[in-house]
Every structure is written in structure tokens, then in C-alpha cells.
C-alpha positions as CSV (number, residue, x, y, z in Angstrom):
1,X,-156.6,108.5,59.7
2,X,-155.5,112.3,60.0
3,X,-157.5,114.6,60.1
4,X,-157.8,116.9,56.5
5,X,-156.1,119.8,56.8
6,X,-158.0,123.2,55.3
7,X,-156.5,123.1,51.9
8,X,-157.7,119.3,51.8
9,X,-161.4,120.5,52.8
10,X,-161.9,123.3,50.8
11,X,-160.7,120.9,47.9
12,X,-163.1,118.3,48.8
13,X,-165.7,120.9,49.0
14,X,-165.3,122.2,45.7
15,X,-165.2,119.0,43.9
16,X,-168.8,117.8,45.6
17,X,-169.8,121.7,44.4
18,X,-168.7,120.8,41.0
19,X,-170.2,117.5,41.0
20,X,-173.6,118.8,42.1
21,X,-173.0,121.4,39.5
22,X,-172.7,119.1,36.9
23,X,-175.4,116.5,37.8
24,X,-177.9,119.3,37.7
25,X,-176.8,120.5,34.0
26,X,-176.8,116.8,33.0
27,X,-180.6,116.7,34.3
28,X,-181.3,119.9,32.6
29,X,-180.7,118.8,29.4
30,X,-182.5,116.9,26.9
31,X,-183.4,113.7,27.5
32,X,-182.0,112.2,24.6
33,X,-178.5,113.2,25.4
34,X,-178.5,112.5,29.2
35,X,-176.3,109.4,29.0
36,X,-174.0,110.6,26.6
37,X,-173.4,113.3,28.7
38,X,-172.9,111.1,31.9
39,X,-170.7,108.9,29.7
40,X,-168.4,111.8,28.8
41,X,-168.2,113.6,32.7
42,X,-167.2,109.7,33.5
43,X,-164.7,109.6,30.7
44,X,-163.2,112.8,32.3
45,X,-162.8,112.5,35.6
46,X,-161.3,108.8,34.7
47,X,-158.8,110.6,32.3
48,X,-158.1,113.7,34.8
49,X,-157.6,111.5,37.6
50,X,-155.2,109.3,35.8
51,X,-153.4,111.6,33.9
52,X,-149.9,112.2,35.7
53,X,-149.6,115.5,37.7
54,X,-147.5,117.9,36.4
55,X,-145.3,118.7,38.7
56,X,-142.9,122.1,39.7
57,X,-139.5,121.2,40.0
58,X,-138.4,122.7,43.8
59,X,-134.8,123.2,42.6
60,X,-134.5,124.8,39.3
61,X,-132.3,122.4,37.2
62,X,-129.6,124.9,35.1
63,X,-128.9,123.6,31.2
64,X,-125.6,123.7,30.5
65,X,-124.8,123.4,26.7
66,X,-122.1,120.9,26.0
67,X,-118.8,121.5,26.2
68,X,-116.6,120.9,23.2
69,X,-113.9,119.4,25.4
70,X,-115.8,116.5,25.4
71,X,-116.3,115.8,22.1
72,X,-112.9,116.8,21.1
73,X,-112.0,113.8,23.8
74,X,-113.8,111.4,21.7
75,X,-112.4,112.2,18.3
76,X,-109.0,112.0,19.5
77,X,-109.0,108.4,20.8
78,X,-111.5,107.6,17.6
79,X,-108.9,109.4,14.9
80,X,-106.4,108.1,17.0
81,X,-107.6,104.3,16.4
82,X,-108.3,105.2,12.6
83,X,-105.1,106.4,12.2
84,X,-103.5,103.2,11.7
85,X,-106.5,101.9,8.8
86,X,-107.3,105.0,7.2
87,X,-104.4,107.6,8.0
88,X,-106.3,110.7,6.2
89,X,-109.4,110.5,7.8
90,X,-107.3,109.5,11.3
91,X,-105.0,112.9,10.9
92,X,-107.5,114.6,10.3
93,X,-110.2,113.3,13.3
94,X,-107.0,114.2,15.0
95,X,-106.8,117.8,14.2
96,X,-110.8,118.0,14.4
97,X,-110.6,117.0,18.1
98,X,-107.5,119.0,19.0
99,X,-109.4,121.5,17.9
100,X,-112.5,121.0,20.0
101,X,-110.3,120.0,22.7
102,X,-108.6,123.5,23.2
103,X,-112.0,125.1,22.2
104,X,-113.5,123.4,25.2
105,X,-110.6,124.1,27.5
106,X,-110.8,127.7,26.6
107,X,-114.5,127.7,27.7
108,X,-114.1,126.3,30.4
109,X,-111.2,128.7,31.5
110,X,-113.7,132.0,30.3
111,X,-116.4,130.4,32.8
112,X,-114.2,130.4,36.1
């Protein structure tokens, strides 16, 4: 075992603090509603400890929106395919995605 390290003490120490804190309120109060209260501090510190800690990211992770290229991509080789069933809707899947495609491209050339 290592020894605890300050931040791990004082953290011990305030949960027995709390603890005693809480024991004496449950004592204080009527007898009637004792265990219920002990029930609920249980139910508490069973969900708290459990409950997944929420943690900082150490790198900041940057959203980037979609590019258009992308889906411009995908409705050329999908109008491309309709093309030959359905020439309308093909052509025009076609033009959609050409459309994205150079959209894309030109956002991608503003970025740089």
C-alpha cells in the first residue's frame, strides 16, 4: 500500500466529517422517521458511488461541421448507379452531388 497523499486525506477526512454529520441529524430526528432516513443516506451514497464520474476531457476535442465534399461523394456514385434505372432521378443526384462536391472543395480551399 502507498501511503495517501494530502488530497486523498483531506478527502477521507471530510467524508467521516460528513458521515458523523449525518448520523447525528438522523439521531436528532423523530423517531418515527429514523429508518427511513437511514434508508435514504444508504440509497445515496450507493447511487453517488456508482454513478459514473464525469470526467474533463484533458485535450479539448474541436467539432468540425461536415463537409459537403463528403456527401456530394456519396450522391455521385448513388445517382451514378441510379442513372441506369431511373435516369431523372440519377441526372439529377448527379447534379445534386456535383454541386456539394465543389461546395465542399471550396470550403475546404477557404479553410487553408
Amino acid at each position: 500500500m502507498t501511503p495517501a497523499g494530502p488530497a486523498q486525506k483531506r478527502r477521507e477526512e471530510e467524508i467521516e466529517r460528513l458521515a458523523t454529520q449525518t448520523g447525528r441529524l438522523i439521531r436528532e430526528a423523530d423517531p418515527e422517521t429514523r429508518e427511513q432516513l437511514v434508508e435514504s443516506a444508504s440509497a445515496i451514497i450507493r447511487e453517488e458511488s456508482r454513478a459514473p464520474r464525469e470526467t474533463t476531457p484533458t485535450a479539448t476535442a474541436v467539432e468540425r461541421p461536415m463537409n459537403p465534399l463528403a456527401a456530394g461523394l456519396g450522391l455521385l456514385i448513388v445517382g451514378a448507379g441510379l442513372a441506369f434505372l431511373m435516369p431523372f432521378l440519377g441526372v439529377a443526384l448527379i447534379a445534386i452531388g456535383i454541386i456539394a462536391s465543389v461546395w465542399g472543395l471550396a470550403i475546404s480551399w477557404w479553410r487553408k
